[in-house]
N, C-alpha and C positions, 0 to 999 in steps of 0.2 A: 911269485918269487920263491925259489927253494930255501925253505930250512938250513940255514947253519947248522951241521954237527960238531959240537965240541963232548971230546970223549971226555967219559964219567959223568956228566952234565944230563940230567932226566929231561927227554923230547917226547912229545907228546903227538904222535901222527895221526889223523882222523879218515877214514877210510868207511868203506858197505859192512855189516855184520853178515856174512855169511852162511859161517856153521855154530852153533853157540856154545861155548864153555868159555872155561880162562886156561892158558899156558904161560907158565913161567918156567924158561932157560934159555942156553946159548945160540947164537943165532947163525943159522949153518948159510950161506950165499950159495944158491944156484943159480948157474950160468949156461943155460942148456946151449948147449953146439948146434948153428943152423949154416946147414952144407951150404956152401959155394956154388951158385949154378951157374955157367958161363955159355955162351953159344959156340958151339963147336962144329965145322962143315965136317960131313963124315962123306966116302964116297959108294956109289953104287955097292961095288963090293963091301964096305962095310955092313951094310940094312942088317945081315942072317945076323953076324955077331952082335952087334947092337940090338937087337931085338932079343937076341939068348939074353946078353945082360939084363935089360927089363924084366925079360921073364920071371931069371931067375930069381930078380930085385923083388917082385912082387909075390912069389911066392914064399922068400925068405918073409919078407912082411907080414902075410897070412898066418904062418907059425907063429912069428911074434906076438903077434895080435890073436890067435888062438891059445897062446900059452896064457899069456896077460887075462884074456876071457876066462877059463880056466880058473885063474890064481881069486879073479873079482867074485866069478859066482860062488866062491869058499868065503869070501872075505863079506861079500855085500849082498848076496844070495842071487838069483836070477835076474830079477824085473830089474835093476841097477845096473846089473853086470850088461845089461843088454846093450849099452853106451858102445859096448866094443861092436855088439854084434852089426851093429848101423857102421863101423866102420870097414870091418871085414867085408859089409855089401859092396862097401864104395870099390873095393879089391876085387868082386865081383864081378862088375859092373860091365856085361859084354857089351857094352855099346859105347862106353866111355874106353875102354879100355882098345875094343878097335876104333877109333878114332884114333887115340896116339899111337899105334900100331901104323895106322894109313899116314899119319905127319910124319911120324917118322921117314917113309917108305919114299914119301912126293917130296918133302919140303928138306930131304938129306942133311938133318941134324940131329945131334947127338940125344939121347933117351931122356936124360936128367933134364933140360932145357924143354921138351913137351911135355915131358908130363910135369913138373913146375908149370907153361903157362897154361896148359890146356884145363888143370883141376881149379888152375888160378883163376878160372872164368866165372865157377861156381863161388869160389871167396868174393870175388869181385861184386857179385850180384847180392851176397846177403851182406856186406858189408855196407852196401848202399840202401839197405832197408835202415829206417828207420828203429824198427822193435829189438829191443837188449836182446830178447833171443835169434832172431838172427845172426848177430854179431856175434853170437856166443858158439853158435855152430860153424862158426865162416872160420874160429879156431879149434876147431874137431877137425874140419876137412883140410885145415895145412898143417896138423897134426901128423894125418895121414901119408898128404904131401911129401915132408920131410922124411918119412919114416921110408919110403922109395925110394927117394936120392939118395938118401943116407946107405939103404942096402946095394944102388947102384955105384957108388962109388967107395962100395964094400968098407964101410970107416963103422965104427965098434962105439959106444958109447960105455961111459964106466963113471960109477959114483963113490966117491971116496967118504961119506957120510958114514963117520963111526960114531956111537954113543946118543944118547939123547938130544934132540936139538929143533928148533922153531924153525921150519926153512923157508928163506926169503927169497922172492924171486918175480921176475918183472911180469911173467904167468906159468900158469901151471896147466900141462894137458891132462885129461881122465888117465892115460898110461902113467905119466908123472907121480900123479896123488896114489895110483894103488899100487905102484914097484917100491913108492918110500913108505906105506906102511908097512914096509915088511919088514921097515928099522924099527928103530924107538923117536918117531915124531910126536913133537908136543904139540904142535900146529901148523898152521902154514899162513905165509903173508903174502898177498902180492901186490904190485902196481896197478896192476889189468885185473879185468874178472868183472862180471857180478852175480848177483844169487842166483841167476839162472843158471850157470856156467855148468858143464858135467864135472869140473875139480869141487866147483862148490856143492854141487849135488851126492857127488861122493865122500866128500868129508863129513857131510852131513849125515850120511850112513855110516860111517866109520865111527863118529861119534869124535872127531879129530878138528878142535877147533880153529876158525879161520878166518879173516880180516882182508877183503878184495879192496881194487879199487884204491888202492892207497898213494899210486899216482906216480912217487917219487920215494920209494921208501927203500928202495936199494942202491940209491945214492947218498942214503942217509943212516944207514944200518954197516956195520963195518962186520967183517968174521968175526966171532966168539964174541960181540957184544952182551951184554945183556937183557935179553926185553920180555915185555908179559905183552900177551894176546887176551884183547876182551873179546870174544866171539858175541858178547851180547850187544856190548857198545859199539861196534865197531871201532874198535881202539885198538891201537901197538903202540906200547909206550918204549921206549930203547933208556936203558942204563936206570930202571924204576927205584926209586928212593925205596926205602923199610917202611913204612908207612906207607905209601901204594901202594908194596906188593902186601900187605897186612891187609889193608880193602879190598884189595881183589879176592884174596885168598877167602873174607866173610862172606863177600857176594858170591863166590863160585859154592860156600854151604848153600848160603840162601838159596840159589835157584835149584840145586839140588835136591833140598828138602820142599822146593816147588815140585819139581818134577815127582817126586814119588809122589805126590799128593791127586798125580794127573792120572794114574792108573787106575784105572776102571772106570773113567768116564765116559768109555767108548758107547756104552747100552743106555746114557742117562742122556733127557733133553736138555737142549740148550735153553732155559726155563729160569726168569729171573726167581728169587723167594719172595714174593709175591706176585708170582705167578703169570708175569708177560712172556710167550712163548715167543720162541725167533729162533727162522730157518736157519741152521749153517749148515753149508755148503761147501762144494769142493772146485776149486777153478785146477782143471786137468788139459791135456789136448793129446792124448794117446791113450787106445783103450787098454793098455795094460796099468795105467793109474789107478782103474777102479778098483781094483783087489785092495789096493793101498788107503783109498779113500773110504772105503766101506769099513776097516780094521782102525781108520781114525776113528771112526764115530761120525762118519758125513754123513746128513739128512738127504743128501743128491747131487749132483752138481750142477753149482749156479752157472757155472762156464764151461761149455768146450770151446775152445779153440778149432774149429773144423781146418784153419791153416795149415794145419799139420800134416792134411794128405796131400797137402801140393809138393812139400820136399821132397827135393829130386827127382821132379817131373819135369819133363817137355812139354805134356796138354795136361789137359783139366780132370781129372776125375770122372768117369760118367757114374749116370743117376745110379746105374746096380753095386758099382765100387764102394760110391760113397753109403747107399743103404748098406753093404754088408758091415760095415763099420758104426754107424751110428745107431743100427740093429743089435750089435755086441752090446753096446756101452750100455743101451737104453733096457736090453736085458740084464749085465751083470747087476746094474744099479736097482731093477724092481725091486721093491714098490717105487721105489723115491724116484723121485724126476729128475730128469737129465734137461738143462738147458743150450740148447745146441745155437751158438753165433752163427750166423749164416760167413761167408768169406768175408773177413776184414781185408779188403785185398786193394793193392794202385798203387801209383805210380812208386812211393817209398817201402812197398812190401813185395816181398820177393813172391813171384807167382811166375808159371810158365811163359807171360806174354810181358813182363813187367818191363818197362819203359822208365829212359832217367827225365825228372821233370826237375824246374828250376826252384821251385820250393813244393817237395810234396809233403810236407804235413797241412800247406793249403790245398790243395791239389785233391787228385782226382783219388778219391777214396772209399772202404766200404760199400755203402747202401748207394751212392752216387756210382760207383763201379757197375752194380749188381742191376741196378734201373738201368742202363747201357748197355745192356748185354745180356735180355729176359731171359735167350734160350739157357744159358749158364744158369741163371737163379734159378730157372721154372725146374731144371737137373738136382737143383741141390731142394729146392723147396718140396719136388718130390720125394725123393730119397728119406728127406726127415720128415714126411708125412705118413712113407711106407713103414717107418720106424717105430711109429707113433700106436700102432694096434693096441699095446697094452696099457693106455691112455696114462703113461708118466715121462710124455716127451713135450717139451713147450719150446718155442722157435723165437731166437731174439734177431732182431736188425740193428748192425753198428752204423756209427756216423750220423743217425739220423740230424739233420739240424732244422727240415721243416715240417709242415703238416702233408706237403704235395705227397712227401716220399715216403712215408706212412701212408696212404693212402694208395699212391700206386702199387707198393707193395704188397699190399692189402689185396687188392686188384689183381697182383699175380696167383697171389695164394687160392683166390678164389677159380681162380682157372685151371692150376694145379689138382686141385680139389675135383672139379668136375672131370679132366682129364682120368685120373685116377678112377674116380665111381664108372665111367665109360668104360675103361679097361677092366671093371671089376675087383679092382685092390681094393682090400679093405684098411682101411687109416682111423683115426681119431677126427670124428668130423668138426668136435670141439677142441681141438689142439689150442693150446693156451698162447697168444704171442705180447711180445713185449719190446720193446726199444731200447737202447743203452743211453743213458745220459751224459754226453762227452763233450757236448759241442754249448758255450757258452746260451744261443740263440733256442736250442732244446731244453737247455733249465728252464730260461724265459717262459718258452711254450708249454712247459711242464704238462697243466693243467689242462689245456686243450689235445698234448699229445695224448695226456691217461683218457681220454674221453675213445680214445679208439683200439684200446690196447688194455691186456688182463694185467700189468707189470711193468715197473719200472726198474731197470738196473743203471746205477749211478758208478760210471767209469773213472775213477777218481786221476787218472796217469794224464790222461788226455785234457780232461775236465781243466785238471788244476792246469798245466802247461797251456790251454789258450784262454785260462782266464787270466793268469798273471803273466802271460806273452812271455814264456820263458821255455826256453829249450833244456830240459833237463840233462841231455847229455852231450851239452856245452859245459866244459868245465868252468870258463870264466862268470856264468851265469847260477850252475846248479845250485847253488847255496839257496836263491832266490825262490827254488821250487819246495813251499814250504806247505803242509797237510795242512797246518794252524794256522794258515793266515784267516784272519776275519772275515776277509771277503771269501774264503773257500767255503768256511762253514756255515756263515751265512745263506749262501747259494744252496748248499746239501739242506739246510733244513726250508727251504723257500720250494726244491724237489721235493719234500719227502711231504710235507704240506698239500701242494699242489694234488701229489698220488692219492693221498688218502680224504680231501676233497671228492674226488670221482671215485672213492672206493677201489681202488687199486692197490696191491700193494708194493712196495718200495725197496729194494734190496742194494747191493754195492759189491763190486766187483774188482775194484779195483784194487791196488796195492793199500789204501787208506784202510782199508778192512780186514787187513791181516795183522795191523798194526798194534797190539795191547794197550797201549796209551792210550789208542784213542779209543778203544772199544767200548768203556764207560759214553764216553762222549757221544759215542752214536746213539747208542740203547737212547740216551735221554734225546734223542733229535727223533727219535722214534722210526729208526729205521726196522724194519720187519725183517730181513733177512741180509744175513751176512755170507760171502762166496770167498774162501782163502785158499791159500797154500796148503793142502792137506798137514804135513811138518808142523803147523803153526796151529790145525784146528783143536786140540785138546787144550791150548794154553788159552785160545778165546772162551771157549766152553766154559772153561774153568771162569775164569771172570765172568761172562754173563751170567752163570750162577751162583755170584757169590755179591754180587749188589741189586737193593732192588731198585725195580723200576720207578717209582715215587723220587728216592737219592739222586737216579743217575738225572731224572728229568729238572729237577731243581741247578745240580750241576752244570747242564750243560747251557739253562736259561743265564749263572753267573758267568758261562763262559763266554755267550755270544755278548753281552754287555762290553767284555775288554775291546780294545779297537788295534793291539799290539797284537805278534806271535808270542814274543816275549812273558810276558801278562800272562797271556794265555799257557804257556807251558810250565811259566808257576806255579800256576793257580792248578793245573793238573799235576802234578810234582810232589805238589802238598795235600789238597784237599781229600784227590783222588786215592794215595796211598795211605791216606785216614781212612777212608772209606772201605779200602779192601786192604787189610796191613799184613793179609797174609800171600799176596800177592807181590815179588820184588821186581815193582818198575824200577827203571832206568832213572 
């Protein structure tokens, strides 16, 4: 049920943290214009004129989208700005573009009505993925959409934002976020989004703090209201008392005088003071992250997302594509290793051949995809074996949830392998492999899967959603998808146990690992390596070298005692902010 707003009245709305700072001022409502598309019979003699209109729609578009590129790589520098340049392909795109050219031509209707549905196919398909980034690109590409219609039926957009102001708005596209810094923006809020999002990813470069996912917050924020943005909290408070905004404004020193504190820890280990080492890493899935990852201070990266070269394809990648790509990463990154996921790919993930299933988070997935379809994996197993010559590339398998598929996997690799020395490639004959811990039934097996495998990385998004049977991007549910439940942490240190049993060691990948809160908490559950957000690695760094490892392991033995989340996030609140006081949690 929505929020009451009674004006003057301090409302408290809870929302994703974004981009981090605090803003305090007036609250500007965007209402972006989304064109009208109706079906219209055109006849014969229309096609030439109707086609000039697209054309010329499209190459007004290009301009736009060129200028906008232009204005980002001044604002955000290149590798950010690049957000356009993935759009401008879609603009590109001679085979999508003759496709609505030939509907046009056979199916004699109007330009705005195919290209609306024809692009609409590709939103359709990443909306039906399951993973926040999909859905986060499925509004890039009706970004795009819009911005054709919009130039075919020649209509002008115009923004009356004068002066300083917070702007609310039910979402923001990547054009959105870099045409309004060109005001005086103090932040930005939306309904929709989340940290993946290119608006969030941009704000985050802009250094322009932001609060997504808020659900309902522009039926509850009125024009020129008053409100502060906690970029750290995930908070927008509207109409904030003197006292609020008097703790915000301490907390936005505080983390400030964090932040200076972060510079130059790019060249120093991630190394408790007494001296427990622990990898961090960078979870990326484009090779132009790694310039970015490297100028954090990442030891490697714990994750590629190899998913990433299946966007906007019709087939698969073959085995020389995919080596020229994971050949870059595993170069820019030497010495440090790169860990390459093999396709997280099925029924709920967008892929060339993807199929709707009637619940695919049970469904046909990952490592269960990849056993189904050898000559696919033996492509990609080779690819990151040709990758592997300067021996700092290690090959993970998602989903796994038994020993079989460990095993046949294993099985491929070795045939891969011989393959290759027949051909004469030369690879890493030792290439390091490892499994993802996601699947309740793999924690179980922990200890029998380390027996076959150099590695364990512990998927915490997955992990925690089918051990507490909770859909995280169900709203009526999210609340329930909690890091702290007892039973999660339980489970991670029963993994991380299990790994170092067999002498393996244990790392995490997942969102739980990017998290500051809990990063004490891990050290002491003795996890060996952590894989984050690049954004987010200097603020871990900074904490794992600032408690030592004896503290954090006493800690996190009081934590697993509690049997609440509750408990448990007090007792880190208090204890933990004693322990490193120069650190401002939440």
């Amino acid at each position: 049920m929505d929020t009451v707003h009674t004006s003057g009245q301090e409302l408290v709305i809870k929302g994703i943290a974004a981009a981090p700072g605090i803003a305090i001022g007036p609250a500007y409502l965007y209402s972006k214009h989304v064109p009208l598309v109706e079906t219209k019979p055109i006849t014969p003699e229309d096609v030439d004129s109707e086609l000039q209109r697209l054309h010329a729609a499209i190459a007004r578009s290009e301009k736009e989208l060129q200028k906008i590129l232009s204005f980002a790589e001044q604002k955000l520098g290149s590798r950010d700005a690049r957000i356009f340049e993935a759009q401008i392909m879609i603009l590109g795109d001679e085979i999508l573009m003759g496709t609505i050219d030939d509907r046009i031509r056979k199916e004699l209707k109007n330009s705005e009505w195919i290209v609306f549905d024809e692009i609409g196919k590709y939103k359709k398909l990443m909306l039906a993925a399951s993973d926040e980034y999909m859905h986060e690109r499925a509004h890039d590409v009706d970004d795009v959409t819009n911005r054709i219609i919009r130039n075919i039926q020649d209509q002008r957009l115009y923004s009356k934002l004068e002066g300083e102001a917070v702007v609310v708005s039910e979402t923001l596209t990547p054009a959105d976020t870099v045409i309004f810094s060109r005001n005086m923006i103090l932040g930005y809020a939306t309904d929709l989004g989340g940290v993946t999002s290119h608006a969030a990813i941009i704000s985050r470069a802009l250094k322009i703090p932001a609060v997504v996912g808020l659900r309902n917050a522009t039926k509850q924020i009125h024009m020129a209201d008053s409100i502060a943005i906690d970029g750290y909290a995930g908070v927008v408070v509207v109409n904030p008392r003197e006292e609020t905004i008097e703790g915000l404004r301490a907390k936005a020193l505080r983390f400030r005088q964090f932040e200076e504190e972060l510079v130059g820890l790019a060249d120093l280990d991630a190394e408790t003071p007494d001296h427990r080492k622990i990898e961090l890493s960078s979870n990326i899935e484009f090779p132009e992250e790694v310039e970015f990852a490297r100028m954090q201070g990442s030891a490697g990266v714990g994750l590629y997302r190899t998913e990433s070269l299946l966007l906007g394809r019709e087939t698969y990648p073959t085995e020389d594509e995919q080596f020229e790509v994971y050949k870059t990463v595993a170069e820019g990154m030497h010495p440090h290793p790169v860990i390459f996921r093999t396709f997280d790919i099925g029924g709920d993930k967008l892929a060339p051949d993807s199929y709707h299933e009637e619940n695919p988070f049970l469904g046909w997935r990952g490592i269960r995809v990849m056993l189904d379809r050898p000559e696919l994996f033996l492509d990609q197993i080779r690819a990151i074996l040709r990758a592997s010559n300067r021996r700092n590339v290690r090959m993970m398998f998602p989903m796994v949830s038994k020993m079989r598929e460990v095993r046949a996997a294993k099985v491929l690799l070795a045939r891969a392998k011989q393959e290759l020395t027949e051909r004469g490639v030369p690879f890493d004959p030792k290439i390091k492999i490892g499994v993802m811990i996601e699947v309740p039934s793999a924690a179980i097996l922990a200890e029998e899967i380390a027996q076959e495998v150099d590695f364990l990385s512990i998927g915490t998004n997955d992990l925690i959603q089918y051990l507490l049977a909770v859909d995280r991007d169900n709203s009526s549910v999210a609340a329930l998808f909690q890091h702290f439940n007892p039973a999660v942490l339980r489970t991670i240190r029963m993994i991380v146990e299990s790994g170092h049993k067999r002498h393996v060691w244990v790392g995490m990948c997942g969102e739980m690992a990017g998290d500051p809160v809990a990063t004490v908490l891990l050290i002491g559950l003795g996890l060996d390596e952590f894989s984050v957000n690049p954004a987010i690695l200097p603020e871990i760094k900074k904490i794992i070298r600032s408690v030592k490892y004896r503290d954090a392991k006493r800690i996190a033995v009081k934590i697993l005692s509690y049997s609440t989340e509750e408990e448990i996030k007090e007792f880190l609140a208090s204890t933990v902010k004693n322990k490193v006081p120069q650190i401002p949690f939440e």
